[in-house]
N, CA, C and O atoms as a Tinker XYZ file with bonds, in Angstrom:
   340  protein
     1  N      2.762000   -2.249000  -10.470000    73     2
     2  CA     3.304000   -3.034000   -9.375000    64     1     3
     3  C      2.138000   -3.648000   -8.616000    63     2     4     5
     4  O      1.282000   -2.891000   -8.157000    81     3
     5  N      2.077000   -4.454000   -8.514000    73     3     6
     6  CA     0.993000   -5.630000   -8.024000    64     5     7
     7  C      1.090000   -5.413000   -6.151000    63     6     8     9
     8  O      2.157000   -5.675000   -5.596000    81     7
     9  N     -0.052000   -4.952000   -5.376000    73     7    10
    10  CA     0.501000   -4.756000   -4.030000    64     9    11
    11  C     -0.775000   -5.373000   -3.574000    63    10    12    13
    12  O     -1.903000   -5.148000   -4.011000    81    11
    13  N     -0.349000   -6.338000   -2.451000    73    11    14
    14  CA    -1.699000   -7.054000   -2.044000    64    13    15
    15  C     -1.681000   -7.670000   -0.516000    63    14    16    17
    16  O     -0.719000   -8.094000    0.124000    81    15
    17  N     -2.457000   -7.616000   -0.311000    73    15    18
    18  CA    -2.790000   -7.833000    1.659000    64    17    19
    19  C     -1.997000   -9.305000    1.851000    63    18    20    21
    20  O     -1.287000   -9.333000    2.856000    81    19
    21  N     -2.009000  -10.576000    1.012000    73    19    22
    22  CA    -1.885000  -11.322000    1.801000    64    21    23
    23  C     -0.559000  -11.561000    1.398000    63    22    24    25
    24  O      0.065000  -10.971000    0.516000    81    23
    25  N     -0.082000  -12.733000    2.322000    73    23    26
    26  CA     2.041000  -12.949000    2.128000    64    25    27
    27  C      2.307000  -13.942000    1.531000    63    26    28    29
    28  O      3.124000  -14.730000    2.008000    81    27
    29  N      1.762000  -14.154000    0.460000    73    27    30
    30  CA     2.038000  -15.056000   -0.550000    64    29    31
    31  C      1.139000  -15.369000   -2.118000    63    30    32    33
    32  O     -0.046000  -15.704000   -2.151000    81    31
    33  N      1.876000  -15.200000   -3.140000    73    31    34
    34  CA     1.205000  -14.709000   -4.370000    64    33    35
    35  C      1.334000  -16.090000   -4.830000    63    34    36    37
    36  O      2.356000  -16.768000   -4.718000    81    35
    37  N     -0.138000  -16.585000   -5.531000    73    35    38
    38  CA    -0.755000  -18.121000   -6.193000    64    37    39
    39  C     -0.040000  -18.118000   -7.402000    63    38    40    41
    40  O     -0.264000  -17.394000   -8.371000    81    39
    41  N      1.092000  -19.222000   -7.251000    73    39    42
    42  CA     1.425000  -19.444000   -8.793000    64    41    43
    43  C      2.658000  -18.994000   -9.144000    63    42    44    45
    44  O      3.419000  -19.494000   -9.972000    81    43
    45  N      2.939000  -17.320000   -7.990000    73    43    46
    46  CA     4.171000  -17.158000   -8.478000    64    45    47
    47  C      5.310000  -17.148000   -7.439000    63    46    48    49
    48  O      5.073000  -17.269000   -6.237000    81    47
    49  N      6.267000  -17.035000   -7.822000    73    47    50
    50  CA     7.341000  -17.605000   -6.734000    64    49    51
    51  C      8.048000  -16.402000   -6.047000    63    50    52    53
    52  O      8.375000  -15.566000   -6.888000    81    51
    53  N      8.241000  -16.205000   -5.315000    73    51    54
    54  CA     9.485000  -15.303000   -4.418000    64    53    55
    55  C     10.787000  -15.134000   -4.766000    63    54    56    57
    56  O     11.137000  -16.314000   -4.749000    81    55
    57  N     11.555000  -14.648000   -5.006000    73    55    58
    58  CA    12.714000  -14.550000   -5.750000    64    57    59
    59  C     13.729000  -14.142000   -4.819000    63    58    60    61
    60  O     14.810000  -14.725000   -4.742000    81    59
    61  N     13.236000  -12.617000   -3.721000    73    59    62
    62  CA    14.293000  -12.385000   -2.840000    64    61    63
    63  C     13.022000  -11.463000   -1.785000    63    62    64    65
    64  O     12.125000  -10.857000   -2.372000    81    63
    65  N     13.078000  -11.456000   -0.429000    73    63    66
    66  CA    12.476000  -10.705000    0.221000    64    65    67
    67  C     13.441000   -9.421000    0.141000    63    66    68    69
    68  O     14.646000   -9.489000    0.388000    81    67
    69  N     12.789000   -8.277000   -0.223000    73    67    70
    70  CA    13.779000   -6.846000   -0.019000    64    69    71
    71  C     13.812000   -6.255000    1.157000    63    70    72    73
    72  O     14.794000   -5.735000    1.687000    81    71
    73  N     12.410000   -6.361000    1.688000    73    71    74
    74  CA    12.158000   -5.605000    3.158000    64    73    75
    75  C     10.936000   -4.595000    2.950000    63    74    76    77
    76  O     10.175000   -4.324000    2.022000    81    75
    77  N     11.142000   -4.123000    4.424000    73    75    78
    78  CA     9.995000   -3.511000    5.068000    64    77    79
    79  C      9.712000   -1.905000    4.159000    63    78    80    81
    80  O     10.748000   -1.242000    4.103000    81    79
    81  N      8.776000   -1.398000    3.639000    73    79    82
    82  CA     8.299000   -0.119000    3.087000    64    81    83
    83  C      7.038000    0.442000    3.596000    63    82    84    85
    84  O      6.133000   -0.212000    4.113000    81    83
    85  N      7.059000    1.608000    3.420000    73    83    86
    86  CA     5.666000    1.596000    3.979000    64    85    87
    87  C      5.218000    3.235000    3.232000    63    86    88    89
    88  O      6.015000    3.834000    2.509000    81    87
    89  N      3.655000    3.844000    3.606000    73    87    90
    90  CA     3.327000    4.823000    2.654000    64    89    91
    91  C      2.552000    5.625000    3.771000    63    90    92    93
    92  O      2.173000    5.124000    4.830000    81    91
    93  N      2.389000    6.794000    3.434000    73    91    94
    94  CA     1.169000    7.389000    4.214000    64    93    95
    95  C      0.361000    8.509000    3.291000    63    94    96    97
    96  O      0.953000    9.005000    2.332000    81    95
    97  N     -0.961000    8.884000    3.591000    73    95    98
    98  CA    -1.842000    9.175000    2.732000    64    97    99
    99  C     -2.026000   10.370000    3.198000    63    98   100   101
   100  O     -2.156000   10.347000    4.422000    81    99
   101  N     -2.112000   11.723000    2.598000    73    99   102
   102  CA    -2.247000   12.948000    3.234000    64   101   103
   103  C     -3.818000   13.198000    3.464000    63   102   104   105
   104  O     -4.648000   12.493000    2.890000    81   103
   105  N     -4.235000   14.391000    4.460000    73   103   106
   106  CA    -5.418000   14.812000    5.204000    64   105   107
   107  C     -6.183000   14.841000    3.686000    63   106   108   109
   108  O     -5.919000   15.661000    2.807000    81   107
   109  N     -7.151000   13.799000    3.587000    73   107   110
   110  CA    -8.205000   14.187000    2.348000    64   109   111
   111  C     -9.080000   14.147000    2.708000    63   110   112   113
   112  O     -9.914000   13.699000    1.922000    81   111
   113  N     -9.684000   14.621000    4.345000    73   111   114
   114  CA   -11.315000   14.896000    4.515000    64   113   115
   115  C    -12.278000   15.665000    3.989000    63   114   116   117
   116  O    -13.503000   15.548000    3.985000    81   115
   117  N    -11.446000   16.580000    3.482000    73   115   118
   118  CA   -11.954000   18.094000    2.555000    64   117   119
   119  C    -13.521000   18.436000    3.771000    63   118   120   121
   120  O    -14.186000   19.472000    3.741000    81   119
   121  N    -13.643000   17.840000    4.246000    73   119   122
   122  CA   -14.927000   18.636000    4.859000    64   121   123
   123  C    -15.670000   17.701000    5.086000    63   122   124   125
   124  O    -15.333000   16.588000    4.680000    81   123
   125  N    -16.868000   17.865000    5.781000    73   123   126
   126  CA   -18.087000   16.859000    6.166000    64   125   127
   127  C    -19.121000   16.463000    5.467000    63   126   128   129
   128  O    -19.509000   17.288000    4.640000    81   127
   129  N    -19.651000   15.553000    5.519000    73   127   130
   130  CA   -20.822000   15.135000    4.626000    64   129   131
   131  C    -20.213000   14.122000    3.477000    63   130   132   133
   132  O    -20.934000   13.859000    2.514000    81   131
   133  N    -18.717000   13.476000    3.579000    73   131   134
   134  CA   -18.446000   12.421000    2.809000    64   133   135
   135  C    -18.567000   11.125000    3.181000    63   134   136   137
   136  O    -17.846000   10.771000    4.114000    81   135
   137  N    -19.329000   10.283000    2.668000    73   135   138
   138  CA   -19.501000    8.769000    3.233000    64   137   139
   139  C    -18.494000    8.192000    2.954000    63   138   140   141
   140  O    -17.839000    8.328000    1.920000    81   139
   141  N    -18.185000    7.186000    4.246000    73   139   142
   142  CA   -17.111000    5.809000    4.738000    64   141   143
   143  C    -16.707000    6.110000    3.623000    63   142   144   145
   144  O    -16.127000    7.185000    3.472000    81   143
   145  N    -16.891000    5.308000    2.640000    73   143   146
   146  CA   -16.480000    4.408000    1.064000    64   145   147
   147  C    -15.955000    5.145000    0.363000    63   146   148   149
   148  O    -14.859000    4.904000   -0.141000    81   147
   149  N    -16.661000    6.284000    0.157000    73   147   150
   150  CA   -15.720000    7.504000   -0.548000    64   149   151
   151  C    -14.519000    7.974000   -0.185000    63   150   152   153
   152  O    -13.548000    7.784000   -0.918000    81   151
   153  N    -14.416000    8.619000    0.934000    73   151   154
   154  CA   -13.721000    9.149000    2.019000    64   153   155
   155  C    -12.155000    7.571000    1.922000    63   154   156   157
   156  O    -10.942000    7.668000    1.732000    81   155
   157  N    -13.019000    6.402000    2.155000    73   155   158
   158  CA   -11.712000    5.055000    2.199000    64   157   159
   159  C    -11.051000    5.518000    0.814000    63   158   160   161
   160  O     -9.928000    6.017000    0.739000    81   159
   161  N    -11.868000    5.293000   -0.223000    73   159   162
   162  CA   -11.292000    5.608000   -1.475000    64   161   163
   163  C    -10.182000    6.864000   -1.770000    63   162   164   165
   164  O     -8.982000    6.706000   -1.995000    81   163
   165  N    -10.908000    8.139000   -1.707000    73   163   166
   166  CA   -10.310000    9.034000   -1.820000    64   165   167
   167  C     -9.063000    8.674000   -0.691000    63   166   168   169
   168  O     -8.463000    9.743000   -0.812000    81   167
   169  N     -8.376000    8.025000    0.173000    73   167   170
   170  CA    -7.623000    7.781000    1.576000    64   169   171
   171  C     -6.648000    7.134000    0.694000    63   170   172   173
   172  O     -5.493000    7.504000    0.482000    81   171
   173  N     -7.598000    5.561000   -0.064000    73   171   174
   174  CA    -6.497000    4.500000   -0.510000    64   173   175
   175  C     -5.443000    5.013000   -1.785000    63   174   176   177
   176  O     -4.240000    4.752000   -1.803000    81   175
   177  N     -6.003000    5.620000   -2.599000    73   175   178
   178  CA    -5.023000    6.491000   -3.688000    64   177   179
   179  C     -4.054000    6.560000   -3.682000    63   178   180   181
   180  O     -3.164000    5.869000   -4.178000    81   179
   181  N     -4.070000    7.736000   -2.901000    73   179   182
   182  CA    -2.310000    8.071000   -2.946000    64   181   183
   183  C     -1.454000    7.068000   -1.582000    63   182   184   185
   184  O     -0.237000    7.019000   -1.402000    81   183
   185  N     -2.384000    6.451000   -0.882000    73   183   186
   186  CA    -1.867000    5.667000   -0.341000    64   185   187
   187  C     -1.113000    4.440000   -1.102000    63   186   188   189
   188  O     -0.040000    3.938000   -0.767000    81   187
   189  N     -1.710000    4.176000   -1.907000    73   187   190
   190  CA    -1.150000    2.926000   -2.774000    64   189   191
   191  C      0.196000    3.600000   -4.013000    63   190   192   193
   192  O      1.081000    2.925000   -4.539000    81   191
   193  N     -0.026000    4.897000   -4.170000    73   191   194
   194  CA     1.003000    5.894000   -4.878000    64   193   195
   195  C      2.296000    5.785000   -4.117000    63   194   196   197
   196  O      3.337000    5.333000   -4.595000    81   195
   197  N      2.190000    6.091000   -3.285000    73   195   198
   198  CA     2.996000    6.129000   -2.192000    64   197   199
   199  C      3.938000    4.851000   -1.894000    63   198   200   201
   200  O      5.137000    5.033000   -1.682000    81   199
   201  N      3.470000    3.767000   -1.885000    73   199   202
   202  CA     3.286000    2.371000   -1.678000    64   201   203
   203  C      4.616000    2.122000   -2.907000    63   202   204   205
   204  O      5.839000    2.011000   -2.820000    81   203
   205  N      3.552000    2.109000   -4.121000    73   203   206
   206  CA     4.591000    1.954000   -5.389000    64   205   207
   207  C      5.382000    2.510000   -5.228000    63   206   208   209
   208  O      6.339000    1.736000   -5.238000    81   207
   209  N      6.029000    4.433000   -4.888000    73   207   210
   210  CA     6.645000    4.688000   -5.584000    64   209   211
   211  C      7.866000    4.452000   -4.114000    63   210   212   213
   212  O      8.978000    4.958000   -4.265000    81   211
   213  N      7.639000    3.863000   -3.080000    73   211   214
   214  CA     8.514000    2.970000   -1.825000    64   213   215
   215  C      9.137000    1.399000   -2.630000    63   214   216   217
   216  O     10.161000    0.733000   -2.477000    81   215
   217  N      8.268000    1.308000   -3.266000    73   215   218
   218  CA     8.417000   -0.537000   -4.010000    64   217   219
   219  C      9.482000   -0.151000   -4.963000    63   218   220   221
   220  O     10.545000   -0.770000   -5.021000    81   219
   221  N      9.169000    1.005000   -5.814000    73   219   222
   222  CA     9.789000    0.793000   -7.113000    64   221   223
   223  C     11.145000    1.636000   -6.423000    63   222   224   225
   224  O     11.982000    1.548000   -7.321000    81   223
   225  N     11.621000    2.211000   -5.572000    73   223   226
   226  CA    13.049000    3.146000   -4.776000    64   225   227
   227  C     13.830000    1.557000   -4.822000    63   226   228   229
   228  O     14.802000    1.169000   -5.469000    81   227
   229  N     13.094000    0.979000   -4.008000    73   227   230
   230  CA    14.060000   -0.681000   -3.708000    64   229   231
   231  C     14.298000   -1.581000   -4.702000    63   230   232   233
   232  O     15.039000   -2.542000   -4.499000    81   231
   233  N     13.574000   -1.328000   -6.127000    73   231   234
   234  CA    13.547000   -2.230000   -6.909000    64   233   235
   235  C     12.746000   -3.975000   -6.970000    63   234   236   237
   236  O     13.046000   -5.101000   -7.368000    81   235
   237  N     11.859000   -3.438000   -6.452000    73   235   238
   238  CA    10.369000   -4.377000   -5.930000    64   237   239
   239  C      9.631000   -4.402000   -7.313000    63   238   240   241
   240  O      9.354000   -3.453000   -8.047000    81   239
   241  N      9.335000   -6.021000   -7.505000    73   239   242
   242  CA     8.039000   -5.654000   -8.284000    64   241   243
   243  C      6.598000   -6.019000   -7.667000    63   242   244   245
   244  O      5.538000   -6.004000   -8.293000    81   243
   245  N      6.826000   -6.442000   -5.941000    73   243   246
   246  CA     5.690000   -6.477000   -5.897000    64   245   247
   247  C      5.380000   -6.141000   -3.578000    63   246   248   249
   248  O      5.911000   -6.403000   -2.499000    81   247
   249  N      4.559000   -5.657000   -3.985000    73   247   250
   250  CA     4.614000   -5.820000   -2.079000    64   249   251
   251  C      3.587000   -6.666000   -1.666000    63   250   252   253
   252  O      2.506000   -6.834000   -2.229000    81   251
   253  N      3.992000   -7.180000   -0.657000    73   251   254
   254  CA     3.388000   -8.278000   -0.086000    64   253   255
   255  C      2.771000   -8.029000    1.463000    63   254   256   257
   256  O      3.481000   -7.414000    2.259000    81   255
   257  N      1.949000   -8.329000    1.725000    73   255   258
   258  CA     1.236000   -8.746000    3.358000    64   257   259
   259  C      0.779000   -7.162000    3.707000    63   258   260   261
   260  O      0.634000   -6.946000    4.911000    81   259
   261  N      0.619000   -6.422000    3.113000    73   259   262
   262  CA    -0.114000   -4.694000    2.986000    64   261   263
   263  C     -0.378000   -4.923000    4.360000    63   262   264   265
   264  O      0.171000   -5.931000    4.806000    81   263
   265  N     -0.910000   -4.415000    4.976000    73   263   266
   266  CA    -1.375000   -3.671000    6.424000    64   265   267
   267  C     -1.422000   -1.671000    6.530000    63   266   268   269
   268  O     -0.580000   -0.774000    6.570000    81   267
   269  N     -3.169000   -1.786000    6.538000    73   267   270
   270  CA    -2.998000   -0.103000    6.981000    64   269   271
   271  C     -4.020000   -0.267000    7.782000    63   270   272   273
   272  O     -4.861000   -1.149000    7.958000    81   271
   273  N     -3.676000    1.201000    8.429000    73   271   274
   274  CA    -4.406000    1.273000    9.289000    64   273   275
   275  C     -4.961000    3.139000    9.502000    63   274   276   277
   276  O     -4.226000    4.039000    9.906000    81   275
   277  N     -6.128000    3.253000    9.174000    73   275   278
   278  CA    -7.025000    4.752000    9.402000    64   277   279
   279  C     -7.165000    5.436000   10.409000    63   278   280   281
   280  O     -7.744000    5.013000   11.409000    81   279
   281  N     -6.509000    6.947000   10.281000    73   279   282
   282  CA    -6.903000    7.583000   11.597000    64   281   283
   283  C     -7.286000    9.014000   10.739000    63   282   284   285
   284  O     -6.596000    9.410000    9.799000    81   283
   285  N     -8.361000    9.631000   11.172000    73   283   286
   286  CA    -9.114000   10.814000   10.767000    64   285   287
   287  C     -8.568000   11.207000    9.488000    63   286   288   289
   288  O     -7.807000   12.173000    9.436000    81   287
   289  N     -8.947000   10.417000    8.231000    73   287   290
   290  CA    -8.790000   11.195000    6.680000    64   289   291
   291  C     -6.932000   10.824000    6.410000    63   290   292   293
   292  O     -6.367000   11.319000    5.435000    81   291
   293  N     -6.357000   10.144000    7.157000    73   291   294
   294  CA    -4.924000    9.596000    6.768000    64   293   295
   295  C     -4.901000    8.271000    6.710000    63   294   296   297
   296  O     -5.374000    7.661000    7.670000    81   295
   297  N     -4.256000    7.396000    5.384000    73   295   298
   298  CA    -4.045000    6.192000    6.022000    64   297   299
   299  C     -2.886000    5.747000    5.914000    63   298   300   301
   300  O     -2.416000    6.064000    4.821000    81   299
   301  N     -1.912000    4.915000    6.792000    73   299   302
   302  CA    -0.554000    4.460000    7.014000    64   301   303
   303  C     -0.795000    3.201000    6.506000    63   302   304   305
   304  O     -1.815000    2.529000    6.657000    81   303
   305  N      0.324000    2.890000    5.825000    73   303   306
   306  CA     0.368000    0.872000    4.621000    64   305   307
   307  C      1.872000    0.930000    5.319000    63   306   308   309
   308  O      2.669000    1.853000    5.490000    81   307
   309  N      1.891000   -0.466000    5.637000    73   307   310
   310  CA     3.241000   -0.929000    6.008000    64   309   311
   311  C      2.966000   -2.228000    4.981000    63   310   312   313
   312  O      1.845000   -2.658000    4.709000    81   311
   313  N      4.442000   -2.845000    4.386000    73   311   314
   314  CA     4.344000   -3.897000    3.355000    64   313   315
   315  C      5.610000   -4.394000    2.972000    63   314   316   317
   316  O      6.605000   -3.715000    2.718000    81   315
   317  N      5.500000   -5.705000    2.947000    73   315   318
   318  CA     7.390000   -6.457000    2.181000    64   317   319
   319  C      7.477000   -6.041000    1.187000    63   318   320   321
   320  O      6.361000   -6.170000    0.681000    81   319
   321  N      8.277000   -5.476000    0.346000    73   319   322
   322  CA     8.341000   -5.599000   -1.089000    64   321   323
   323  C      9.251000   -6.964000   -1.293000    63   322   324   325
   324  O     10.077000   -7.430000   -0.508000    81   323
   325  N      8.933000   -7.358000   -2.317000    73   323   326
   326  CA     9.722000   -8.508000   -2.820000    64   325   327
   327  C     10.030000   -8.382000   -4.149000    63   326   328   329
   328  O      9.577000   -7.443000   -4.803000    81   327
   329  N     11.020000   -9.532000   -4.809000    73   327   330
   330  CA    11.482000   -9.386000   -6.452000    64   329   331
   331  C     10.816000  -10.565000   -6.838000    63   330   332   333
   332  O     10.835000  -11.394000   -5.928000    81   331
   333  N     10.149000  -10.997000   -7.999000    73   331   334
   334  CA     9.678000  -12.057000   -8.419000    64   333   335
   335  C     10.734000  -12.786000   -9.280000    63   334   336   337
   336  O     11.809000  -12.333000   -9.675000    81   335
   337  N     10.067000  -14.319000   -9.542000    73   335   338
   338  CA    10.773000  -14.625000  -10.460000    64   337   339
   339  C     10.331000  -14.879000  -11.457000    63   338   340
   340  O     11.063000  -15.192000  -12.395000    81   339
């Protein structure tokens, strides 16, 4: 499932807006001494797991206009899913 920040995909068309989904990422700080990038990474994972498996409940093949936002080792995605054509 194709999930991407901005609200409109090059080339391909919109078919039906489904609505609002959203995901959240469980505590993966495991401890101190992990840098930004890692720490984002290890965050975005199951955040984007999460994401899909909200897209694919509604019958989405794709979410649109992503938005998250980080607070200590969690991250929250709010996103349209939409149906293509």
């Amino acid at each position: 499932m194709l999930i991407t920040t901005t609200d409109t995909l090059q080339g391909v068309e919109i078919k039906e807006y489904i609505g609002l989904v959203y995901g959240i990422s469980q505590d993966v700080t495991g401890g101190i001494g992990k840098t930004g990038n890692k720490l984002m990474a290890k965050t975005m994972e199951p955040l984007k797991e999460a994401l899909q498996a909200a897209g694919e409940e509604v019958g989405a093949d794709a979410i649109i206009g992503l938005r998250v936002d980080f607070e200590k080792g969690f991250a929250r995605g709010t996103g349209t899913a939409v149906k293509l054509k």
